[in-house]
Each structure stands twice: as C-alpha cells, then as structure tokens.
Steps between C-alpha positions, in 0.01 A plus 500: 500500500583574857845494412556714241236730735762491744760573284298804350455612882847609528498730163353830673781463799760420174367836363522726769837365541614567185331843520656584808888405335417736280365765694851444666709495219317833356551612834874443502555629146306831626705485797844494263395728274452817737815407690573658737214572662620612855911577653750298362777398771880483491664286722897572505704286715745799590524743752368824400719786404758213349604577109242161429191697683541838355530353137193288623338797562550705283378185187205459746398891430532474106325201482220601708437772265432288246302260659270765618516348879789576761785272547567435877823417591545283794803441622542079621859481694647194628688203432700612153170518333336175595200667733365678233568260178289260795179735551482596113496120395193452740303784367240473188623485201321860370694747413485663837745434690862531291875456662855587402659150442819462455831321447533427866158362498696184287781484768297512774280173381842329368625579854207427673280253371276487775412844410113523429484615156667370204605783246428346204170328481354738843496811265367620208826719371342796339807699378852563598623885523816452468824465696751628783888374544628544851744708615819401694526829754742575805474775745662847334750480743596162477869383400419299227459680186479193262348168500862368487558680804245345693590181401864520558333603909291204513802249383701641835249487699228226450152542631597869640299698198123498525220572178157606596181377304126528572454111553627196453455454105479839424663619196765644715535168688535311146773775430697499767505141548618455118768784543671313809457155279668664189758661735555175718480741765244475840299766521243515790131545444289719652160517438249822578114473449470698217727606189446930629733350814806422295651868456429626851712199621735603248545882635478341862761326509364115559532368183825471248334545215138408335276447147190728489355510195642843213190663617543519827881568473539766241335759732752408785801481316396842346468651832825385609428276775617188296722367257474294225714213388359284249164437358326158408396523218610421157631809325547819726236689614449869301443657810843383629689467227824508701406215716620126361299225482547240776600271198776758370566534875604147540604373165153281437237488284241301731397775738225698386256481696189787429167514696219524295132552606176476389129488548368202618166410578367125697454247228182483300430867397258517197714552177317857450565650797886401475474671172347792622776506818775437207389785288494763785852429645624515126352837504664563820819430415503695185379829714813710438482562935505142587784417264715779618461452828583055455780591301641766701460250792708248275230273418477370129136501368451185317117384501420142360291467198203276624462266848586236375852616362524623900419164575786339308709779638435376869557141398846560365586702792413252741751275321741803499511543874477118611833478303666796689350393878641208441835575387504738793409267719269771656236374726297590809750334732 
C-alpha cells in the first residue's frame, strides 16, 4: 500500500506539469497567431545606399504595411556577409529578427568553413525574391571597349589589370576570378568592404575593372561614369540589351553566374509565422512600385513557392558553387 501511495504522490506534480505544457503550448499558439506583435528587424549585410540596401528597403516598407508593424532595416557590414549571417543564426527563432541571405552566404561557408553558421540547416529559408546577374563595368574613359579588349591587355601584360569586389567571395570576387580562369589570363584581386565601394574605385582610377551587382550598375552606367562590357547572366539583360553576356563574350556556356537573395530567418521559426512572412513579401513583390523599381534596377523577381522548395534551392546551389570554387581554384590564400 505504501507503494502504490508513493506512486500516487507524484500525480498532482505530473498534473501541474502537464497543465503547465499546455499553458505553454496555448501560449505559443497565441503567440503565433497575432504575429507580429512588436518591430520586425532587417538585417542586410550591405552597406547602405548600395543597389542590395535600397531594394532592401524599399521590400522592407511594403511588407511592413502588411504586417501592420514597421520593418527596421539594419544594416550588418563586414566580412562578405559572414558578420551578419553569424548574429542572425544566434537569435530566436521568432519571426523577429529576418536577414537578406544570399548566394554569397554559400561561398562564404564553402570558403570558409570555420565560419560560424552553416547556411543550410542554421536558417529557416522563408522565400527567395528573386535574382541579380553582375555586371562586368570599366571606367567611361577607359580603352577597352569590349571584353575581348580587356583580355587581349591582360595576355600582354600579366598581373598589371586589377577587378574590385566587396570581399573575398563576393559575387564579384566569384566573377572575376572565373573570368581570368575562362580567359587563362591573371587578373589581380582587390577586395573593398562593401559591394557600394566597387564603382567609386572604378571612376577613381584604382581598380581595372569590377562586378557590382545590375542594380547597382545600371544607374552608373546611365549617368555616364561607367561602361559596360558584358553581363553574367544567362540571356541579356532587358535593360541592356546591347550588352553581351560574359558567355557570348567569351565563346562559353558555363559562366552565368546571377545573385539571388532572399529572406532568411535563424532556423526553427514556427511554420505559421513563415507563412505569414511568405504571404506578405508575395504581396510585396506584386506591388506594381516594388516591381518597377527591381526590374528597372535589373533584378528578376522570381519568389519560391513554399520553404521548403527554397530549401532544395540552397542545397543545389551549394553543390553549384563547390563545383565552380573548385575548378577555380579560388581560395582565401
């Protein structure tokens, strides 16, 4: 008898611990349901004012309409991506605090794999937006009006010609470094903190030649201060139709090589609330302001149908670019 009175001892504490799960759960559910309850934040891992921040922005305004709570931007700089990617994998898993990942996010961990975040299982991958090629630009005043111009310089006079990225694995680093491999020519690399330090460079003089992203470009080569050679991505770019691909350029058909972006979010975010965050930036991209301004800026809006097709998406990139670093023999070194 005094054992099963033992035994019956613990049933109030089993209660009130089964009660309290489900206060929590009802809690959590609550919680979900009236998401968001407070600011949502933003981080982008670009230096404001850059063709990446302003499209940020201007998504983060939309969407915050919709949600019915302000979308802060905040903008992370440093290390090609890898600061912020680092803090937004630490944070919980809510809803609340967002990030721009990216393609570079990949390279960066396939680069570095020390790197403290991994970019597949460290995120919950909420929706892509869509894409952005690069753009192969000179100075305006620059003698070389082709990319078989440039070339031609570089075979006469190795390691003279210089291209300007915003980090070691940057977009514009992968770029450049599969140009000069496709060439066989040896191109130097010069890396800047940000992507928004490419062009400047450009006009002043210290760099040959660089690979912001279309929407950074297209407003510079419209004003004149640089020229545009190629593009990387796979068909021509309607904005500049008169501008070859990088693969027409050379005679290939391996070299396109868009950006792409997306909302990301640390790993673990309640399946409603990614809905929620998936439905608003579908609205945002279908407000007739934000499309005109990506496509004007030459990005292609191309959103992914549910997380877990963005999840296959970042899979098969990752196999994508471990392929092309290592052809390329690009590393850190």
């Amino acid at each position: 008898m005094r054992r099963i009175a033992r035994r019956l001892a613990w049933l109030p504490g089993l209660a009130v611990a089964i009660g309290t799960t489900g206060v929590a759960s009802a809690a959590a559910a609550s919680s979900e349901a009236g998401y968001p309850a407070r600011p949502v934040h933003l981080i982008v891992p670009y230096a404001a004012g850059g063709g990446p921040d302003i499209q940020a922005r201007k998504l983060a305004e939309v969407v915050s309409r919709d949600l019915g709570q302000p979308v802060v931007v905040e903008n992370k700089v440093g290390a090609g991506g890898i600061l912020a990617a680092e803090f937004v994998a630490k944070q919980p898993a809510d809803g609340y605090t967002l990030m721009i990942g990216a393609s570079t996010h990949l390279v960066q961990k396939l680069m570095q794999p020390s790197v403290r975040f991994d970019p597949a299982r460290d995120f919950t991958h909420i929706i892509r937006t869509g894409f952005s090629p690069q753009v192969m630009l000179v100075k305006s005043t620059s003698p070389y009006q082709s990319v078989a111009d440039l070339v031609a310089a570089a075979r006469k006079s190795p390691g003279k010609l210089n291209y300007a990225s915003g980090g070691i694995g940057s977009a514009a680093h992968l770029s450049g470094a599969a140009l000069a491999s496709a060439a066989t020519i040896d191109l130097v690399h010069v890396p800047y903190k940000g992507s928004v330090e490419v062009v400047p460079a450009l006009i002043r003089g210290d760099a040959t030649l660089g690979f912001p992203i279309a929407s950074t470009a297209i407003p510079q080569i419209e004003n004149g201060k640089v020229r545009a050679l190629a593009v990387t991505s796979a068909s021509r770019l309607p904005g500049l139709p008169q501008v070859p691909t990088l693969n027409e350029a050379l005679g290939r058909n391996d070299l396109a090589l868009d950006s792409w972006f997306g909302i990301w979010a640390p790993a673990g975010v309640p399946k409603p609330v990614v809905a929620r965050l998936q439905a608003a930036v579908i609205k945002a991209l279908n407000d007739p302001g934000t499309r005109d301004m990506f496509q004007k800026a030459g990005s292609v809006i191309d959103p992914t149908p549910s997380q877990e097709a963005f999840d296959r998406f970042v899979a098969d990139e990752m196999v994508k670019y471990r392929r092309i670093i290592e052809s390329n023999h690009i590393s850190l070194q």
